[in-house]
C-alpha positions in Angstrom: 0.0 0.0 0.0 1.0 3.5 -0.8 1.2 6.4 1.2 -1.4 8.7 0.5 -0.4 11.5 -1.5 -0.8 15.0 -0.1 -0.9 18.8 -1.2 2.8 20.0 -2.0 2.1 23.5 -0.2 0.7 21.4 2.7 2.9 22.7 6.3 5.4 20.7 7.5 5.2 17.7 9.8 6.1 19.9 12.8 3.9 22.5 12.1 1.0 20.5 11.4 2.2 18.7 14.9 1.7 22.0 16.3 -1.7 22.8 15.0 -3.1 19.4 16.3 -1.5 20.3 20.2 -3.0 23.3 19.9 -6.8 22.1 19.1 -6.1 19.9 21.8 -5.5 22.2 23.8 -8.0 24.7 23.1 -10.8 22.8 21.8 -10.7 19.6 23.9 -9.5 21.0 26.8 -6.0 18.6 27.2 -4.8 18.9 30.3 -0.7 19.6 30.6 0.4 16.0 31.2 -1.7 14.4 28.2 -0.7 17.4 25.9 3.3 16.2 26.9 2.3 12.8 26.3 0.5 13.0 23.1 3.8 15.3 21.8 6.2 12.5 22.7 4.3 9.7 21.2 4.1 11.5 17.8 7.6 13.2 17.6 8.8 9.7 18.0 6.7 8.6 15.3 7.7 11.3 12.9 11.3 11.4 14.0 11.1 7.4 12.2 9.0 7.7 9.7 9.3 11.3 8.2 6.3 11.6 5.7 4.3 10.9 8.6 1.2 12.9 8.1 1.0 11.1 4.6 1.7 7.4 6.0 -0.3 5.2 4.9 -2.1 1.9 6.8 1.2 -0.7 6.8 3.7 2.3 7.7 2.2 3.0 10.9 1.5 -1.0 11.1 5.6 -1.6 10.7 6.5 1.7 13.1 4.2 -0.2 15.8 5.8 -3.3 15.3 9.3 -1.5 15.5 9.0 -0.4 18.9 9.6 -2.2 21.8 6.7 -0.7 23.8 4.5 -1.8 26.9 0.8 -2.3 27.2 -0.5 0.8 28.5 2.7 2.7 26.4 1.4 1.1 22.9 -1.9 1.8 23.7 -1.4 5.4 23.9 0.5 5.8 21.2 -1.9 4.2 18.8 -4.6 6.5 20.6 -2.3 9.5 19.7 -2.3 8.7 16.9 -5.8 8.2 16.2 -6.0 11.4 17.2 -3.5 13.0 15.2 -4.9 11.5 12.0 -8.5 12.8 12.6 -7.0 16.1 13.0 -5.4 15.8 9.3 -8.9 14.3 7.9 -10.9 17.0 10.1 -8.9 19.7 8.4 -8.7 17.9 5.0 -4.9 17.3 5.0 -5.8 14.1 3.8 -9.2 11.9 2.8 -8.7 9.4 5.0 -7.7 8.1 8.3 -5.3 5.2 8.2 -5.4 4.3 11.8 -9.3 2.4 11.7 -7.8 -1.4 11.7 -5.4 -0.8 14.7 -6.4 -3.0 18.0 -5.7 -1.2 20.8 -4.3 -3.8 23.5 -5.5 -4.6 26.4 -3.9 -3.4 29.0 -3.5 -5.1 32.3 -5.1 -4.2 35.5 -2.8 -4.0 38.5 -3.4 -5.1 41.7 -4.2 -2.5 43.9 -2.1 -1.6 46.8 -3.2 -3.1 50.3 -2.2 -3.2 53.5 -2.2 -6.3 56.1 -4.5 -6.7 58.8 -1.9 -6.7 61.1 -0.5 -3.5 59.1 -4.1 -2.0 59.9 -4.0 -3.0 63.3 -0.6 -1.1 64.0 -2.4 2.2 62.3 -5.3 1.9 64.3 -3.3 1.1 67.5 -1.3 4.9 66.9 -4.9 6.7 66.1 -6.8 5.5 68.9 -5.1 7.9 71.7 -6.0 11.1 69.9 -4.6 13.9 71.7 -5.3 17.5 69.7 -8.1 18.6 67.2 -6.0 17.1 64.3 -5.9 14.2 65.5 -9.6 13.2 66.3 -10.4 14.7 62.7 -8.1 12.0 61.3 -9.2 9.1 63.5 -12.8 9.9 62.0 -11.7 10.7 58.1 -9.8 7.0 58.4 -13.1 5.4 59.6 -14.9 6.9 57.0 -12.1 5.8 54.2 -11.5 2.4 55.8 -14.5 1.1 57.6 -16.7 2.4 55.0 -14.8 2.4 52.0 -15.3 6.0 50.6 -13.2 7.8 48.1 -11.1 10.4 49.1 -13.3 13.1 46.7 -16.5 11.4 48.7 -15.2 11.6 52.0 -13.1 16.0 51.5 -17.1 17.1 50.5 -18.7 15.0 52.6 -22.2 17.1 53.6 -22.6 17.8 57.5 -26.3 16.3 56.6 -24.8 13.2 55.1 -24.7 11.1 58.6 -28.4 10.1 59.3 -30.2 7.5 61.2 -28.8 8.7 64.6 -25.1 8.5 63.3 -25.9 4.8 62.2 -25.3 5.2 58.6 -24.1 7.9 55.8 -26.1 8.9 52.8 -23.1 9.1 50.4 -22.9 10.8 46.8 -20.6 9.4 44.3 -19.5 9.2 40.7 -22.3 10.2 38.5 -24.3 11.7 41.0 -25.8 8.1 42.2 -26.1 8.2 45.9 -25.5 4.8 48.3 -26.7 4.5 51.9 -24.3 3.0 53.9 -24.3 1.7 57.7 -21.4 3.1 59.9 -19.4 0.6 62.0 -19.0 0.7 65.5 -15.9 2.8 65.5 -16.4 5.1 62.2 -19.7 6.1 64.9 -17.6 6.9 67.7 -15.0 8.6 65.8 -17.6 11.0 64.5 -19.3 11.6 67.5 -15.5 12.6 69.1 -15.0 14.7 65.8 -18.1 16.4 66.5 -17.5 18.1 69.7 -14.1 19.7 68.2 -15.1 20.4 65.0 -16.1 23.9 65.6 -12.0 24.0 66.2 -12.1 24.1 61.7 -15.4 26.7 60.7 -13.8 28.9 59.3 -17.1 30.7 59.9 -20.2 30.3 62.2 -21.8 27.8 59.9 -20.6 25.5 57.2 -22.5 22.3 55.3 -19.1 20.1 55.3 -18.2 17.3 57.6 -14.8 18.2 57.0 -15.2 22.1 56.7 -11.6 24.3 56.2 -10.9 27.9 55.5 -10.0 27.3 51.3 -12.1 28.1 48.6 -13.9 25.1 48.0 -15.0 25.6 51.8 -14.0 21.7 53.0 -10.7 19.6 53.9 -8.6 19.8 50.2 -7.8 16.1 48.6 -4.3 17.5 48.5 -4.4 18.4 52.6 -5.6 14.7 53.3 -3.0 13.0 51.6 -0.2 15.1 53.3 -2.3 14.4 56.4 -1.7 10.4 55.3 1.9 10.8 54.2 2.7 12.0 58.1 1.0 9.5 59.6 2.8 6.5 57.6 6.0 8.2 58.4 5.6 8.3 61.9 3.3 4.6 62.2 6.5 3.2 60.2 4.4 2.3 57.0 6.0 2.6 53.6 3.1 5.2 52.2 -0.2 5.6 52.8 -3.1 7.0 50.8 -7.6 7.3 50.7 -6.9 4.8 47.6 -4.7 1.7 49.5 -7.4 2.2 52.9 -9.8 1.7 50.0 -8.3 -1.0 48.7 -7.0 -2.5 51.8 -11.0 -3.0 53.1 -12.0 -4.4 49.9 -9.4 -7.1 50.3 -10.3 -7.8 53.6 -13.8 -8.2 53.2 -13.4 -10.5 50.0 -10.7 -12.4 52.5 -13.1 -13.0 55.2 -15.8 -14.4 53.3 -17.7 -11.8 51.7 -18.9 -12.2 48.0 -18.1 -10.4 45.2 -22.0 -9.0 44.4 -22.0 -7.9 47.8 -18.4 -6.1 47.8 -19.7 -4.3 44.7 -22.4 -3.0 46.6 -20.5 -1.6 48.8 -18.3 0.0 46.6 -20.6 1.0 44.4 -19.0 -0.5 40.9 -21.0 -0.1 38.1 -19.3 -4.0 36.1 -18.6 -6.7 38.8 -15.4 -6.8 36.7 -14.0 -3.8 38.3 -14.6 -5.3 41.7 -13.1 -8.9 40.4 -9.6 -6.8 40.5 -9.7 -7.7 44.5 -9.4 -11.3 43.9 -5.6 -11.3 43.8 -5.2 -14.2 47.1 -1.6 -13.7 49.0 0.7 -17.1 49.3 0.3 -16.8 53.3 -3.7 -16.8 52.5 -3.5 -19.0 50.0 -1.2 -21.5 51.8 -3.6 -21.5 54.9 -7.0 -22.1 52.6 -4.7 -25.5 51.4 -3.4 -26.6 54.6 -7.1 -26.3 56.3 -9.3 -27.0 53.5 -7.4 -29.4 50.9 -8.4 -33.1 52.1 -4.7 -34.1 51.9 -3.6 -30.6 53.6 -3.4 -31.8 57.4 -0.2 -32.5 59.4 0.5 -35.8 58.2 -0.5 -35.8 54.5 -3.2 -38.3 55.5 -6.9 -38.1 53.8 -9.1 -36.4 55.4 -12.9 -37.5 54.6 -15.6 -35.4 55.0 -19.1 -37.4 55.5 -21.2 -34.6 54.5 
């Protein structure tokens, strides 16, 4: 196949590079770190194969199979691609777009970060002796993170009206607007009930409609303030890192660890496709060493069969 031919006053490659960053930019709204992305992806691609804007289906076939590229790192080159050449067709730098038969591959899904129980256990063990203001706030936004399983963007906006049923369960808001009623555990309860009496300690004014409320503009606790709030307490608990996303994470796994099902962890975390929850399936050795050594017929001390007359 040919490459397709092109107007002889048409810009150059970098120019029209330019012009397609630029709509990006304006038009779709890019952010920085997508715009820097997209530029390296396709300066790559035209530093090997020059006529680029011109290429035709088995050029950009044989660059793809050049490179020596990862997953999630092929798959956002072929969609920069796919971007750049429905720029050209958009503007009628050429009549067609070459990039229609490319697969994008599927890329996969890594497990998510989790602590241990026993890591847990050591957190919980530093929180529960609150001393200042600070503290007690961050006893009750870990509850809220860990024993309920918010996201940090849920629990920073969190309405003051969102606890109901006497403090026994939170009426939360999430992506798309759907809102989930969840039942508070023991301790998230107490925590907020502490958090409560010293929350006047953060109004920044008389009255505010947030849980969490702070003296910025969005008028609540910023994602950015809670994570540094995290990073301290890892660093003085003696854990590696700590974010919203691994306390998450970390309950998810627990729950799934301790028996409960996947329809019913979805619930909870409000997934739209049981396949996003299936990511919490990953089974450590020690967990899945005990499950054999308990469970397996031939897994007891001695190696002798175990029958079950059920």
């Amino acid at each position: 196949m040919t490459a397709t031919p092109i107007d002889a006053e048409a810009p150059s490659p970098i120019t029209v590079l330019g012009r397609f960053l630029d709509m990006m930019a304006i038009e779709r709204g890019a952010s920085p770190n997508t715009l820097m992305a997209y530029g390296r992806d396709l300066k790559a691609f035209l530093e090997k194969v020059p006529h680029g804007p011109t290429a035709s289906a088995q050029d950009i076939t044989t660059y793809l199979h050049n490179r020596t590229l990862s997953p999630r790192s092929r798959s956002r080159a072929i969609t920069a691609l796919r971007q750049f050449f429905v720029f050209l067709q958009t503007e009628g730098l050429r009549p067609d777009n070459p990039t229609k038969p490319l697969k994008t591959p599927a890329a996969p899904r890594p497990i998510p970060h989790y602590f241990t129980e026993d890591q847990m256990g050591l957190l919980f063990t530093w929180l529960n002796n609150p001393i200042t203001p600070e503290d007690i706030r961050l006893l009750a936004m870990i509850e809220l993170l860990y024993g309920v399983g918010l996201r940090a963007s849920e629990l920073v906006s969190l309405p003051l009206s969102a606890v109901i049923q006497d403090g026994g369960a939170v009426m939360v808001m999430g992506k798309g607007g759907k809102e989930r009623l969840l039942p508070l555990t023991v301790g998230a309860t107490t925590a907020l009930k502490a958090y409560r009496e010293v929350r006047g300690h953060f109004l920044p004014k008389p009255q505010s409609p947030f849980m969490f409320p702070a003296r910025g503009r969005q008028g609540h606790i910023s994602r950015q303030h809670l994570d540094l709030q995290l990073k301290d307490l890892a660093a003085k608990v003696g854990l590696p890192s700590l974010s919203a996303h691994m306390l998450r994470h970390s309950l998810a796994t627990h729950l799934l660890h301790r028996g409960v099902d996947l329809p019913t962890l979805q619930a909870i975390l409000r997934h739209e496709d049981l396949s996003t929850t299936q990511i919490y399936t990953h089974i450590p050795e020690d967990h899945l060493r005990h499950t054999l050594q308990t469970c397996h017929p031939l897994g007891q001390h001695d190696g002798t069969w175990e029958r079950r007359d059920d």
